[in-house]
Backbone of each chain as ProteinMPNN parsed JSONL, in Angstrom:
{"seq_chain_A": "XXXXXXXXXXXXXXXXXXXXXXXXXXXXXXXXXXXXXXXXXXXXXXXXXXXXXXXXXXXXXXXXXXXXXXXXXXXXXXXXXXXXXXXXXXXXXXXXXXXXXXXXXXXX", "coords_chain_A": {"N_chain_A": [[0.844, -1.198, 0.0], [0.47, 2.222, -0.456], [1.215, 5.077, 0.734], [-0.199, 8.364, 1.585], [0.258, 11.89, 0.977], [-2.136, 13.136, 1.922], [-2.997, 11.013, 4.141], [-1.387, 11.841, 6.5], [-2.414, 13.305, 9.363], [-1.798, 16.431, 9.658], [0.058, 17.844, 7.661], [1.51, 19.249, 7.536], [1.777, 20.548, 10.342], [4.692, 20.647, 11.994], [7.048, 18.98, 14.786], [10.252, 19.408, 15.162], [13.443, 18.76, 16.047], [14.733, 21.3, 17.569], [12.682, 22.724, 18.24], [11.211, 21.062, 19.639], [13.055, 21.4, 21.862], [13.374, 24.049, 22.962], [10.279, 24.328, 23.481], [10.996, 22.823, 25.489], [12.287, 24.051, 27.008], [11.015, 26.129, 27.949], [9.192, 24.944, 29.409], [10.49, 24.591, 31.596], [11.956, 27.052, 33.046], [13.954, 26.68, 35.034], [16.515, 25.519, 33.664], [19.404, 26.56, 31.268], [18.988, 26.883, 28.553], [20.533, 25.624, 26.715], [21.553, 23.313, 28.42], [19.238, 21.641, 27.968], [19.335, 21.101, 25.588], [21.462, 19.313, 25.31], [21.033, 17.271, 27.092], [18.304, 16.392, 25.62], [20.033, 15.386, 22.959], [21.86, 13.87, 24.153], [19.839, 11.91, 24.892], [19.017, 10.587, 23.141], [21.193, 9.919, 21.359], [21.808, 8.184, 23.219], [20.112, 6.273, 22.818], [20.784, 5.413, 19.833], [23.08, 4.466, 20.53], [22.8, 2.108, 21.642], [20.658, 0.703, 19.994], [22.907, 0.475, 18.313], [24.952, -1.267, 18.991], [23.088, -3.327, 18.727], [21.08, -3.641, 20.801], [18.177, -3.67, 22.532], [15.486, -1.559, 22.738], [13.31, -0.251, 25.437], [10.861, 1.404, 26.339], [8.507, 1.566, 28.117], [4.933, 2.784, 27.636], [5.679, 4.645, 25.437], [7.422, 3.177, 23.413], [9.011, 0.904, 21.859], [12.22, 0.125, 20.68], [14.171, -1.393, 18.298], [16.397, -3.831, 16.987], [16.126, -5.046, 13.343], [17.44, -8.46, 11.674], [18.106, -8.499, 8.193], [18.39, -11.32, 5.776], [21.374, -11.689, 3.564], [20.633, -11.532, 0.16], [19.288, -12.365, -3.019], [18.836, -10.086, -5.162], [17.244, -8.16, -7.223], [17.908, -6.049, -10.423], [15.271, -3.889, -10.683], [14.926, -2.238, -13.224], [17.199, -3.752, -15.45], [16.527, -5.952, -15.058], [18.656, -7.668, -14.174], [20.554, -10.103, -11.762], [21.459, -8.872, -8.633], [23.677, -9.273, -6.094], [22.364, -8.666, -2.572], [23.599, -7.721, 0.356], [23.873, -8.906, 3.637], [21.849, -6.827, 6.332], [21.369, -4.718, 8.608], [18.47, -3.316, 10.27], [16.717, -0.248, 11.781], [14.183, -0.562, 13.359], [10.854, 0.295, 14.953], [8.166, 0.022, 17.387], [4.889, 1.288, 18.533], [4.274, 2.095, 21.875], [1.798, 0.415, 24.092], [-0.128, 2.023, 25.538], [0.626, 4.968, 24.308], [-0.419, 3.993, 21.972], [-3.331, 3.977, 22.502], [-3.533, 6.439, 23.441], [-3.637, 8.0, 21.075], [-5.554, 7.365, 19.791], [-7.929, 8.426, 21.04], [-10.939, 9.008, 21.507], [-11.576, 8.551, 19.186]], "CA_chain_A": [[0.0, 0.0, 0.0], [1.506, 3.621, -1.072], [0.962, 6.318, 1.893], [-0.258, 9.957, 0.768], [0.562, 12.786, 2.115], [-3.093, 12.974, 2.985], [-2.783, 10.127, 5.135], [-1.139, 12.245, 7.363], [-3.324, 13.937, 9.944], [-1.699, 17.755, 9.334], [1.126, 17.526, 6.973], [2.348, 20.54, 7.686], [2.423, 20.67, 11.231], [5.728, 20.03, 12.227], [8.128, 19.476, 15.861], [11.646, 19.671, 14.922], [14.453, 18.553, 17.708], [15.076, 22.393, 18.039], [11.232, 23.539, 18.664], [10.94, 20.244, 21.108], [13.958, 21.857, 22.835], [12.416, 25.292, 23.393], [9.752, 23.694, 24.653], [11.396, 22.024, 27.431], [13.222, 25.234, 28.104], [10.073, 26.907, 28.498], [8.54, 24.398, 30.705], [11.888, 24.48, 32.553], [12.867, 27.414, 33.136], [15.456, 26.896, 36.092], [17.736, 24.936, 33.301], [19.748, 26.805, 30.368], [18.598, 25.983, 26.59], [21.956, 24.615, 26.383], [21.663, 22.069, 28.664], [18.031, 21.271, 27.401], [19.609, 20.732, 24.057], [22.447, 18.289, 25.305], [19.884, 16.458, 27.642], [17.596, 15.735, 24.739], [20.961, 14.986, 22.295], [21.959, 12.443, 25.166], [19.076, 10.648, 25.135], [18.845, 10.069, 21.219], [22.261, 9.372, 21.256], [21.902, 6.71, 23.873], [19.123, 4.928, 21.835], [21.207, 5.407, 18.696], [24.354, 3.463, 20.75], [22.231, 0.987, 22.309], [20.344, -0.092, 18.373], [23.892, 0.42, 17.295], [25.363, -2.532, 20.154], [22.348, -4.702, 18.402], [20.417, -3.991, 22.103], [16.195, -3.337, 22.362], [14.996, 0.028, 24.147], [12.256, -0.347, 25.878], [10.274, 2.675, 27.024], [6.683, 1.934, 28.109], [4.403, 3.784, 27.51], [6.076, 5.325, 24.415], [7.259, 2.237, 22.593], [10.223, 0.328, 21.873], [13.175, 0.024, 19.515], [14.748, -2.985, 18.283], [17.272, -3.627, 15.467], [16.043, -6.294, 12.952], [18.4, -8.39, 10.337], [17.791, -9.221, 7.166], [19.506, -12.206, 5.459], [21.499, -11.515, 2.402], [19.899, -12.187, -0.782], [19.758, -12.581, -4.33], [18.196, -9.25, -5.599], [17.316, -7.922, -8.828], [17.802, -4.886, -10.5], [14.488, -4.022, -11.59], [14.898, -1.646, -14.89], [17.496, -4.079, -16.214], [16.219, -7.764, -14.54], [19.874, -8.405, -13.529], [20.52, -10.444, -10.545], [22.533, -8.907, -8.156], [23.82, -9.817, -4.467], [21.841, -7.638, -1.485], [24.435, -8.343, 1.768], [22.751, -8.956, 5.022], [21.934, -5.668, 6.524], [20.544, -4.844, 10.297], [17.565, -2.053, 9.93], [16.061, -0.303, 13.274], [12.375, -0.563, 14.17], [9.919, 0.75, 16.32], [7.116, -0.474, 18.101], [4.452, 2.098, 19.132], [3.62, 1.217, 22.97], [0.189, 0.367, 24.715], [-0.601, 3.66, 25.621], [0.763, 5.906, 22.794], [-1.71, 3.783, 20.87], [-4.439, 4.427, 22.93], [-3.763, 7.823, 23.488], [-3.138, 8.72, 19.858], [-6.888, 6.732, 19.297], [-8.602, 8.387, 22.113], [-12.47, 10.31, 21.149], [-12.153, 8.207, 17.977]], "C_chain_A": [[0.878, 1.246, 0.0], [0.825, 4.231, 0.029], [1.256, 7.563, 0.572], [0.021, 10.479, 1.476], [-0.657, 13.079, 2.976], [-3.246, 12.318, 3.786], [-2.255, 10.881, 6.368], [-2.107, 13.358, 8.23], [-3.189, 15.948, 9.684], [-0.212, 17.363, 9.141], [2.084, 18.488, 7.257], [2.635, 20.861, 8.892], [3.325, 19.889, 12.026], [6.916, 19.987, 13.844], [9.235, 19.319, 15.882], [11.928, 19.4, 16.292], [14.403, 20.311, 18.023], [14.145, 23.185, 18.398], [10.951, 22.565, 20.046], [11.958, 20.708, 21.969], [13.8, 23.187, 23.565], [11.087, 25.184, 23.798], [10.029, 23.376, 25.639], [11.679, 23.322, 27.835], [12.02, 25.759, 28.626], [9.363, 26.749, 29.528], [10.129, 24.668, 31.816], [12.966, 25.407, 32.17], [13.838, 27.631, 34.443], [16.672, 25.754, 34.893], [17.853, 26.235, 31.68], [19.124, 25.972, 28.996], [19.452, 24.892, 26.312], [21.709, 23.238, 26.78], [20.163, 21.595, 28.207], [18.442, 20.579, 26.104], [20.417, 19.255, 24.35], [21.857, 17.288, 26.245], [18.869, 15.627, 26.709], [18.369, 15.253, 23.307], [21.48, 13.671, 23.018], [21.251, 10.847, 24.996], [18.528, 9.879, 23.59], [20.182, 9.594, 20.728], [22.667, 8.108, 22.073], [21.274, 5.905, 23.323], [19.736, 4.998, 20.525], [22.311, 4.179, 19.118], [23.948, 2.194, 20.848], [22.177, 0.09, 21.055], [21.849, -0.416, 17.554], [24.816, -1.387, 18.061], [24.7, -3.636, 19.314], [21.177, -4.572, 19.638], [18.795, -3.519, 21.661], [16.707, -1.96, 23.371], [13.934, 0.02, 23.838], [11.647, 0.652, 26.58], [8.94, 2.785, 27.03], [6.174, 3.217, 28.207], [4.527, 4.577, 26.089], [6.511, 4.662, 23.229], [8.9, 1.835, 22.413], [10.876, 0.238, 20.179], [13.809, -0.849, 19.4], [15.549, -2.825, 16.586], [16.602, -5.557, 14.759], [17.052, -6.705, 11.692], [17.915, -8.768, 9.352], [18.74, -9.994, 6.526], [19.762, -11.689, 3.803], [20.739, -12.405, 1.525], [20.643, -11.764, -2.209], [18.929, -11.198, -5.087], [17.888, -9.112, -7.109], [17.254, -6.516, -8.829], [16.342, -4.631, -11.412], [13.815, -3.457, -12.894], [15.618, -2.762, -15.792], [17.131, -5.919, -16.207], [17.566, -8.04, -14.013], [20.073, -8.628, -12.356], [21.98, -9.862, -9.416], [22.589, -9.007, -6.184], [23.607, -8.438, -3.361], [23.105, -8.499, -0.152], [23.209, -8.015, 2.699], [22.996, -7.661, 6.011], [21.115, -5.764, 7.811], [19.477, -3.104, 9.941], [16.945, -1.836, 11.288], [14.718, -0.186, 12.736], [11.62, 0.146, 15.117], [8.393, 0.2, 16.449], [6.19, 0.38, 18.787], [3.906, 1.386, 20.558], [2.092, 1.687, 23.173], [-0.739, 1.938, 24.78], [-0.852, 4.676, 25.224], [-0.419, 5.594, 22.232], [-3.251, 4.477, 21.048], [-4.619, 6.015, 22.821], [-3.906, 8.663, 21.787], [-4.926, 8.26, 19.373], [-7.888, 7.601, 20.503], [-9.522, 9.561, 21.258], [-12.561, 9.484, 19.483], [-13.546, 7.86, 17.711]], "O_chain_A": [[2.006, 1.184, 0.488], [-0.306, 3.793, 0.237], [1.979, 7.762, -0.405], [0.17, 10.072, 2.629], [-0.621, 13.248, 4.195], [-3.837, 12.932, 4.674], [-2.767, 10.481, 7.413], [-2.515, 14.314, 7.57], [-4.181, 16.666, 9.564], [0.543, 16.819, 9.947], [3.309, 18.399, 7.178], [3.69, 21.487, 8.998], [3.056, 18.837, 12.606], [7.605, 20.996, 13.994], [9.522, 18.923, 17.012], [11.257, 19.588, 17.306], [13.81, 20.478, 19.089], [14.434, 24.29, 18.858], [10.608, 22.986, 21.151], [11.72, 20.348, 23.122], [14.126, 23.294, 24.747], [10.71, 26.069, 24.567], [9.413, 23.583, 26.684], [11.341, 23.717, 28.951], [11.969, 25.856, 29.852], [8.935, 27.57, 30.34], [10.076, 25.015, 32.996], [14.033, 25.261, 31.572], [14.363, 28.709, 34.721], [17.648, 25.26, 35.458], [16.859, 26.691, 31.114], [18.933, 24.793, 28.699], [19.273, 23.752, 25.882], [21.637, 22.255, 26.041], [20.433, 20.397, 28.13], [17.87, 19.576, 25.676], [20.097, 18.225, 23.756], [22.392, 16.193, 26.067], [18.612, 14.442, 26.925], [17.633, 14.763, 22.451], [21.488, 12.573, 22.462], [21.573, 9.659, 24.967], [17.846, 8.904, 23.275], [20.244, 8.897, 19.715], [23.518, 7.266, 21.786], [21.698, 4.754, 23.228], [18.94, 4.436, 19.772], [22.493, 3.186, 18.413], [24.521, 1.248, 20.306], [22.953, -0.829, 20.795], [22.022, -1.173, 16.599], [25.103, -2.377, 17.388], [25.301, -4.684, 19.08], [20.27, -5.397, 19.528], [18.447, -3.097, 20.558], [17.589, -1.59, 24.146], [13.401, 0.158, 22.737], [12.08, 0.715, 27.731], [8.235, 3.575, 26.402], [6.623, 4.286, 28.622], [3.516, 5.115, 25.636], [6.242, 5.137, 22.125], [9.821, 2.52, 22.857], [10.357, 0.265, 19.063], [14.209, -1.349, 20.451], [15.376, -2.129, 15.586], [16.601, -6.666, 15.294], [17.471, -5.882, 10.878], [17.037, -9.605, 9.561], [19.906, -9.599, 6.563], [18.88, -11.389, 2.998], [20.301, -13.527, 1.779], [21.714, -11.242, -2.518], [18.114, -11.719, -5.848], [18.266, -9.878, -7.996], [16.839, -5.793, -7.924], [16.225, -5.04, -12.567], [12.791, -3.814, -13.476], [15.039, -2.99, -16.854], [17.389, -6.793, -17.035], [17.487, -8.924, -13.16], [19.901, -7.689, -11.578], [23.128, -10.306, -9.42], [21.705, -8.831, -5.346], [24.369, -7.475, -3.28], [23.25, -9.71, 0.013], [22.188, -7.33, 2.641], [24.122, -7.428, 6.451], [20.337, -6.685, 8.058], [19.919, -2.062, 9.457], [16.628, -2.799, 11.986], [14.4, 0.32, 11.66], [12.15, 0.518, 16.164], [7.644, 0.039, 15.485], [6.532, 0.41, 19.969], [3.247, 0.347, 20.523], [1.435, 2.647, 22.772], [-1.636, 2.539, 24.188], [-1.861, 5.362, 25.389], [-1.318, 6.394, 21.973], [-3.989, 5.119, 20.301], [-5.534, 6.649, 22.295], [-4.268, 9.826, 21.609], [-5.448, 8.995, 18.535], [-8.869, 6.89, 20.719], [-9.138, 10.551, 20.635], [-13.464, 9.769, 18.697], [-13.904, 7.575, 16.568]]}, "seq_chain_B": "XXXXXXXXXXXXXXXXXXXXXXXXXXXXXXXXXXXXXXXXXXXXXXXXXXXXXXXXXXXXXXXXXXXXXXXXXXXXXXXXXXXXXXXXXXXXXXXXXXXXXXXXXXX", "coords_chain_B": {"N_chain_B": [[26.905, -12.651, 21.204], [24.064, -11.668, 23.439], [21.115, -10.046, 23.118], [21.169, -7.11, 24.791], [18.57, -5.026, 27.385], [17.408, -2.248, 26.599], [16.497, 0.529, 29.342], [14.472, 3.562, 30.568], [16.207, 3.597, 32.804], [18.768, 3.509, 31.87], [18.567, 5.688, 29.793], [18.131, 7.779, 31.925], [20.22, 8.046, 33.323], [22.35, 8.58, 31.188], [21.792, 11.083, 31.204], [22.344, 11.996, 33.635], [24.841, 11.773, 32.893], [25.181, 13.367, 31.522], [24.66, 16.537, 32.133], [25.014, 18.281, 34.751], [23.046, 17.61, 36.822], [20.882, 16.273, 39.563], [20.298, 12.761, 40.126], [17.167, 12.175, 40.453], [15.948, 14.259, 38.951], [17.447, 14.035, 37.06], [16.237, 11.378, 35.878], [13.304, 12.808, 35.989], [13.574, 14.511, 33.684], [13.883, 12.658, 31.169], [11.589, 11.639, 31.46], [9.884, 13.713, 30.888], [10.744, 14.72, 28.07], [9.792, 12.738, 26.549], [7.177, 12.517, 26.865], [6.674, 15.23, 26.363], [6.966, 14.882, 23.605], [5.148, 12.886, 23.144], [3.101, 14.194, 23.254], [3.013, 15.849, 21.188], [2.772, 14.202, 18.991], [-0.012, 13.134, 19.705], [-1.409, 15.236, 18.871], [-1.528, 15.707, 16.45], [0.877, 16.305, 15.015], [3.754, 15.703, 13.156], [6.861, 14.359, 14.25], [10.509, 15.564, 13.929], [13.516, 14.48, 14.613], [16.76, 15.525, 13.903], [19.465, 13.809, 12.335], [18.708, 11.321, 13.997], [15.524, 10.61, 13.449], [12.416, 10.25, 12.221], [8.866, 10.551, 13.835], [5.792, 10.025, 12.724], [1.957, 10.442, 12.385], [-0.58, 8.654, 10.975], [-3.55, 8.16, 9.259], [-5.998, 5.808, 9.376], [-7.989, 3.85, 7.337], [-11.695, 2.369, 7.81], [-11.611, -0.992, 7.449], [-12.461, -4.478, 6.216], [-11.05, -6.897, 8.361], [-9.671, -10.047, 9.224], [-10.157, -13.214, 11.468], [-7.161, -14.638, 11.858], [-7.458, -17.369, 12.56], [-10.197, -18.499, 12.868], [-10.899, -18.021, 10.602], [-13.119, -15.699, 10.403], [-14.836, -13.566, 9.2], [-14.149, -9.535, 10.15], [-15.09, -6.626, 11.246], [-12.777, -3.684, 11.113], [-12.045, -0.839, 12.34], [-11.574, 2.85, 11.782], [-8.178, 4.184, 12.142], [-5.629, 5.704, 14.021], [-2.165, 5.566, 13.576], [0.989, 5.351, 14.331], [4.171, 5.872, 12.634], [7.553, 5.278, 12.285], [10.079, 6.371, 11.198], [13.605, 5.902, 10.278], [16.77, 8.103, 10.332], [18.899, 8.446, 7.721], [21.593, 8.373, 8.702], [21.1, 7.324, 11.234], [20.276, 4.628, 10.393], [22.745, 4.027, 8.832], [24.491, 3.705, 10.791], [23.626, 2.006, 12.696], [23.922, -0.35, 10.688], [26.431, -0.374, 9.739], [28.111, -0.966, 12.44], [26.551, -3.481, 12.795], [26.459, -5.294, 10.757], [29.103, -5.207, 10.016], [30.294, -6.092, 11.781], [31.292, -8.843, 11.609], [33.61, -8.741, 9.528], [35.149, -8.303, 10.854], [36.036, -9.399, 12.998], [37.448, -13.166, 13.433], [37.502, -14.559, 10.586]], "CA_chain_B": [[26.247, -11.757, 21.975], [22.889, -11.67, 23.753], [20.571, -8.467, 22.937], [20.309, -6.415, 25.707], [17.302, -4.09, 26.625], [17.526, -0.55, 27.788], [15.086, 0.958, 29.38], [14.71, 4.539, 31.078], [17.508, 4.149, 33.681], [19.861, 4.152, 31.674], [18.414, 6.937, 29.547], [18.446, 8.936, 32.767], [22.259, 7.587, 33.738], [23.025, 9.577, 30.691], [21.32, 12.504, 30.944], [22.928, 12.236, 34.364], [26.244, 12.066, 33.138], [26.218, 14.665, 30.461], [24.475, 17.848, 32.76], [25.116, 18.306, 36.009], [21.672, 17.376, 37.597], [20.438, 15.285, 40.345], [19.49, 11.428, 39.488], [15.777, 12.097, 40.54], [16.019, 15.014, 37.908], [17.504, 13.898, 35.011], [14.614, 10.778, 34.916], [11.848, 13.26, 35.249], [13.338, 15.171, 32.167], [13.973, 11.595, 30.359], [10.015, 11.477, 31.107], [9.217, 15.251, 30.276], [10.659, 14.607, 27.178], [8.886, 11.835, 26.094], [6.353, 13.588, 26.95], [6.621, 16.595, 24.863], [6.772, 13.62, 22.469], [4.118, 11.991, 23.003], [2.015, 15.189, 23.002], [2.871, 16.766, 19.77], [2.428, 13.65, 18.178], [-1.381, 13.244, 19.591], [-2.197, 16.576, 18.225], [-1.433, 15.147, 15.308], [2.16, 16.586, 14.516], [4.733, 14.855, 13.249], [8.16, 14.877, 15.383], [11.729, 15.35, 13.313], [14.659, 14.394, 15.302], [18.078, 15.494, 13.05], [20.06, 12.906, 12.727], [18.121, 10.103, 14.195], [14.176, 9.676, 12.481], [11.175, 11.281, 12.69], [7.707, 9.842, 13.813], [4.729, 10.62, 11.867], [0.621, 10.054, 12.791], [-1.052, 8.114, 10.099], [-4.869, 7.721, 9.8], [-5.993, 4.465, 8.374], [-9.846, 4.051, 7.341], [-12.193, 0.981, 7.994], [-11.357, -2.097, 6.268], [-12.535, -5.728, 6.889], [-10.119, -7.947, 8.199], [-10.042, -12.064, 9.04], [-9.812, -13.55, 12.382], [-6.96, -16.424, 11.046], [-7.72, -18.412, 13.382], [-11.032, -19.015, 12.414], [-11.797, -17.239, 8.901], [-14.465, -15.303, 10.61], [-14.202, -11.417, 9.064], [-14.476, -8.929, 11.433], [-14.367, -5.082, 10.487], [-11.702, -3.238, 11.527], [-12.285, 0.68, 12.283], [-10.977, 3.551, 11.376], [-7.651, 4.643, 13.615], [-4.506, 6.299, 14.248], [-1.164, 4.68, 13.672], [2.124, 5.931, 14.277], [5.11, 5.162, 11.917], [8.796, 5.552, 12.814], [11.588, 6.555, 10.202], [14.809, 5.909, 10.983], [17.319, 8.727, 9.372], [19.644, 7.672, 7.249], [22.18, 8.722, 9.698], [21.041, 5.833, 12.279], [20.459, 3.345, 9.487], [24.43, 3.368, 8.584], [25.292, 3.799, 12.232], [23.564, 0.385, 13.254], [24.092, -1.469, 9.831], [27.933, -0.315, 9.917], [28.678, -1.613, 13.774], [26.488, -4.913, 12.955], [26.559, -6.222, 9.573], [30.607, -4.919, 9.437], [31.283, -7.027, 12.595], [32.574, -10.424, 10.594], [34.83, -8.681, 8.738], [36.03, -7.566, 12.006], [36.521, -10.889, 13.85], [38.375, -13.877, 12.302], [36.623, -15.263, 9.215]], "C_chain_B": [[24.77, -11.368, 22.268], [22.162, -10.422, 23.285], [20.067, -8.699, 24.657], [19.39, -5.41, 26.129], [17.627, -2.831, 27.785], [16.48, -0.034, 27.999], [15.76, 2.53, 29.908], [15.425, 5.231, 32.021], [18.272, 4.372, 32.808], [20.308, 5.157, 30.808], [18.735, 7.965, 30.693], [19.868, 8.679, 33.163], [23.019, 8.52, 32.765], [23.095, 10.552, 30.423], [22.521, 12.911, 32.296], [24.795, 12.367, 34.399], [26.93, 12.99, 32.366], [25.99, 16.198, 31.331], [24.224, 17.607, 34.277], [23.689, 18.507, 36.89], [21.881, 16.123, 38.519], [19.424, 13.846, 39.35], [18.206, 11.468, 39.333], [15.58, 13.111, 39.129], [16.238, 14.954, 36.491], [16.512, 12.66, 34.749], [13.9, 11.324, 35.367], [11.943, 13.661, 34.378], [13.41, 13.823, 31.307], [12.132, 11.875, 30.014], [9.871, 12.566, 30.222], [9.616, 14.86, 28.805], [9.932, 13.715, 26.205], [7.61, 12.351, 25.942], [5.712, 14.477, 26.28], [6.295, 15.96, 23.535], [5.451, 13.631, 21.991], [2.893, 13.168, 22.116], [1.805, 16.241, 21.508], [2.415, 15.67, 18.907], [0.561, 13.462, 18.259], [-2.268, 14.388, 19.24], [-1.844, 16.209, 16.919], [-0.519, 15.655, 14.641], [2.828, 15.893, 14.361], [6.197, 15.536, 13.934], [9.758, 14.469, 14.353], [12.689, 15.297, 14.2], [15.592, 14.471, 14.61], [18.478, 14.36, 13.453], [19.639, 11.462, 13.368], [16.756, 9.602, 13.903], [13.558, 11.041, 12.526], [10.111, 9.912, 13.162], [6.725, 11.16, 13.494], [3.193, 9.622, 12.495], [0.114, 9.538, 11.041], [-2.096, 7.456, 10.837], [-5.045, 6.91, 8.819], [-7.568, 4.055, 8.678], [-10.221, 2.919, 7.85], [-11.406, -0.265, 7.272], [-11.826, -3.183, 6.796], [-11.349, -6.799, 6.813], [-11.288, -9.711, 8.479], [-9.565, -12.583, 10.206], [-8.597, -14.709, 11.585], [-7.205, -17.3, 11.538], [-8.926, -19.349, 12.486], [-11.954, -18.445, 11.195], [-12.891, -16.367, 8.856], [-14.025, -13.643, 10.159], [-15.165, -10.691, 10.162], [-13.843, -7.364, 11.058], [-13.599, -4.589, 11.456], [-11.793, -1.66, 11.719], [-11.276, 1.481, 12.376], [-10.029, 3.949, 12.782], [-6.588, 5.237, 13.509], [-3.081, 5.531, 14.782], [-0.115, 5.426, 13.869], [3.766, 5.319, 13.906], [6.525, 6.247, 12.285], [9.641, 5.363, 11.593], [12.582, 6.749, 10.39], [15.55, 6.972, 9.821], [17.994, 8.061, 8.518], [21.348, 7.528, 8.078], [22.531, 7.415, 10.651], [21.405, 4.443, 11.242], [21.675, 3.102, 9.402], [24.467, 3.301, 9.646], [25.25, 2.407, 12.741], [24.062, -0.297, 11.849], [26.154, -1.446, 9.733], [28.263, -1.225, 11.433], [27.896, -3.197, 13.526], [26.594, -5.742, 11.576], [28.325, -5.98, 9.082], [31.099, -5.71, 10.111], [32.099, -8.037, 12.306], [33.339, -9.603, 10.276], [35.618, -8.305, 10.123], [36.901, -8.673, 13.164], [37.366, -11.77, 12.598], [37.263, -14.715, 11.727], [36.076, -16.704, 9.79]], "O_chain_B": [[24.194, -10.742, 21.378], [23.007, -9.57, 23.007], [19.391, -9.461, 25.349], [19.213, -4.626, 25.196], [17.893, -2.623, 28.968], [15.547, 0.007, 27.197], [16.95, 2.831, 29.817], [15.527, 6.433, 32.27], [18.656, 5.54, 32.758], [21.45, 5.601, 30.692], [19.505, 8.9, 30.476], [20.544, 9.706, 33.225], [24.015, 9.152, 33.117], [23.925, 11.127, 29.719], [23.367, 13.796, 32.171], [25.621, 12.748, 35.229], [28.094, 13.381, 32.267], [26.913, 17.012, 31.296], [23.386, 16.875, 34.805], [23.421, 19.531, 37.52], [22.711, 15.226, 38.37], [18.523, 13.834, 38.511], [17.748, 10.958, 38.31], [14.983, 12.565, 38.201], [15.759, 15.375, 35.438], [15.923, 12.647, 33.669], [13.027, 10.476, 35.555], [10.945, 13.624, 33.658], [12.658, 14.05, 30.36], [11.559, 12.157, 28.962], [9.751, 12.443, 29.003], [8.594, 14.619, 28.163], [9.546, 14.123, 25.109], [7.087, 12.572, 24.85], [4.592, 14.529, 25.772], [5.571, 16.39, 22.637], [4.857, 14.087, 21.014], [2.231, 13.111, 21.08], [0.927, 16.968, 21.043], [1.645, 16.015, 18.011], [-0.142, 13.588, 17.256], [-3.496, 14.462, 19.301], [-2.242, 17.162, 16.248], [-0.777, 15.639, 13.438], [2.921, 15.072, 15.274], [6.519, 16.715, 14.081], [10.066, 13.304, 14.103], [12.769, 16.386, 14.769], [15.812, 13.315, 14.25], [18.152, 13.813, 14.506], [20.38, 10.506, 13.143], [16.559, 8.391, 14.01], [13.883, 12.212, 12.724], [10.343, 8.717, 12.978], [6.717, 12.369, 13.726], [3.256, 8.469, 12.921], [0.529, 10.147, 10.055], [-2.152, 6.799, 11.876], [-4.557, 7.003, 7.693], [-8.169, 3.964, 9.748], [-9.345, 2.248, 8.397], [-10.508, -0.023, 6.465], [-11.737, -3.158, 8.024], [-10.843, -7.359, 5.841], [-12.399, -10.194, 8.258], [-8.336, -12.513, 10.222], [-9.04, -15.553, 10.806], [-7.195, -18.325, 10.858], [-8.791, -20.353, 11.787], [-13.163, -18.437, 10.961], [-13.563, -16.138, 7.85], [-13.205, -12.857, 10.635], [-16.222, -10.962, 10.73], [-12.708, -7.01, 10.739], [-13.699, -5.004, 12.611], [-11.376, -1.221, 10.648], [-10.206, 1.152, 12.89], [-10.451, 4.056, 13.933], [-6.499, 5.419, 12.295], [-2.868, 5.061, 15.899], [-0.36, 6.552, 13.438], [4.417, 4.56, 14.625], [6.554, 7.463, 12.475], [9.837, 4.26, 11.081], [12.826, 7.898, 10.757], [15.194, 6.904, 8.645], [17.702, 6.866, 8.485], [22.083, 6.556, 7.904], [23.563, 6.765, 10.819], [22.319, 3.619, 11.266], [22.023, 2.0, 9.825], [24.509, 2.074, 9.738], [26.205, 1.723, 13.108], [24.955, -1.074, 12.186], [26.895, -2.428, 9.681], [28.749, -2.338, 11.229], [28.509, -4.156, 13.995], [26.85, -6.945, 11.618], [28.776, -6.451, 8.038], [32.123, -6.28, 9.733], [33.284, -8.172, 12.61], [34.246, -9.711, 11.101], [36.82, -8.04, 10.104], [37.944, -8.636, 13.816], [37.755, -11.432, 11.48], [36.383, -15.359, 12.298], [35.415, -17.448, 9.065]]}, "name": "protein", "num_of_chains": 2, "seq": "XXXXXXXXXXXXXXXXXXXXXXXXXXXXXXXXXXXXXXXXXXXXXXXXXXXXXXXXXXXXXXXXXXXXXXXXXXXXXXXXXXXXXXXXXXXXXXXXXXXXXXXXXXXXXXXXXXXXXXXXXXXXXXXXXXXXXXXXXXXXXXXXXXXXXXXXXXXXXXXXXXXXXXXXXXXXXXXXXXXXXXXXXXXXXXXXXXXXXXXXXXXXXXXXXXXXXXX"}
């Protein structure tokens, strides 16, 4: 199935790392922007190391991340038909959790 | 090597070890942020993180599915999904450290 852009609930509204970071500051202001920035760089950089290790992150409520592999294969190119060799590649995932779901469904 | 699973300590362990906050502090901002997350996405924004994805809200109409069990269809209503794109950024980051490892050990 092809996704439209209508599919998306408002295509256009958008939260960038650097608008979710001026947010926090705003809720919090007894901390610098700065450290707001390297607080929420931290923690995307720890789930980047973790998927990068091969490890899961698990964050109820919000949903989990997991690295899956795929086994090399025999591909094709498909303008010219020629067969050529895909190597086995690790791709991350996500898992929306319990809650998210609900909450993201809630007054439906 | 086993997979191991991280959860929100040791998100806050590293909040705690990059800004000088108290342990109780850096996991409520682990939460708060999530948080902020969560909440832009149920207004129906999508969330860009540089460098590591975005997540996006996707609405998906009725359709009838199929118990498999027992072939019985059973409609399915309209709902709100949320899809995760990894950058391309992450993608090399994990496929470099795990699909490079052989060459890295002995054959």
């Amino acid at each position: 199935m092809v996704w439209q852009a209508s599919d998306c609930l408002d295509t256009r509204a958008t939260m960038t790392k650097s608008e979710l970071i001026q947010q926090l500051a705003e809720n919090n202001p007894h901390l610098y922007q700065r450290d707001v920035e390297r607080i929420v760089t931290a923690i995307f950089d720890e789930i980047g190391a973790a998927l990068a290790r091969g490890d899961r992150v698990e964050l109820r409520g919000f949903g989990a991340f997991s690295v899956k592999r795929r086994d090399a294969r025999a591909g094709r190119n498909p303008r010219t038909g020629d067969s050529v060799d895909v190597e086995e590649k690790h791709i991350p995932f996500f898992k929306t959790g319990k809650q998210l779901r609900e909450r993201l469904n809630e007054g439906l | 090597m086993a997979v191991q699973t991280v959860t929100r300590a040791q998100l806050s362990e590293a909040v705690y070890q990059e800004v000088g906050l108290s342990r109780n502090e850096s996991a409520e901002l682990v939460e708060t942020v999530l948080e902020e997350i969560c909440k832009a996405l149920v207004r129906g924004e999508m969330v860009k993180i540089s460098s590591f994805g975005s997540f996006a809200v996707r609405r998906k109409g009725r359709r009838i599915g199929r118990n498999p069990k027992t072939g019985q269809e059973v409609p399915i209503s309209p709902r709100r999904v949320l899809v995760f794109r990894a950058s391309h950024l992450l993608k090399d980051q994990i496929d470099a450290a795990l699909s490079g490892r052989k060459e890295a050990g002995p054959a």
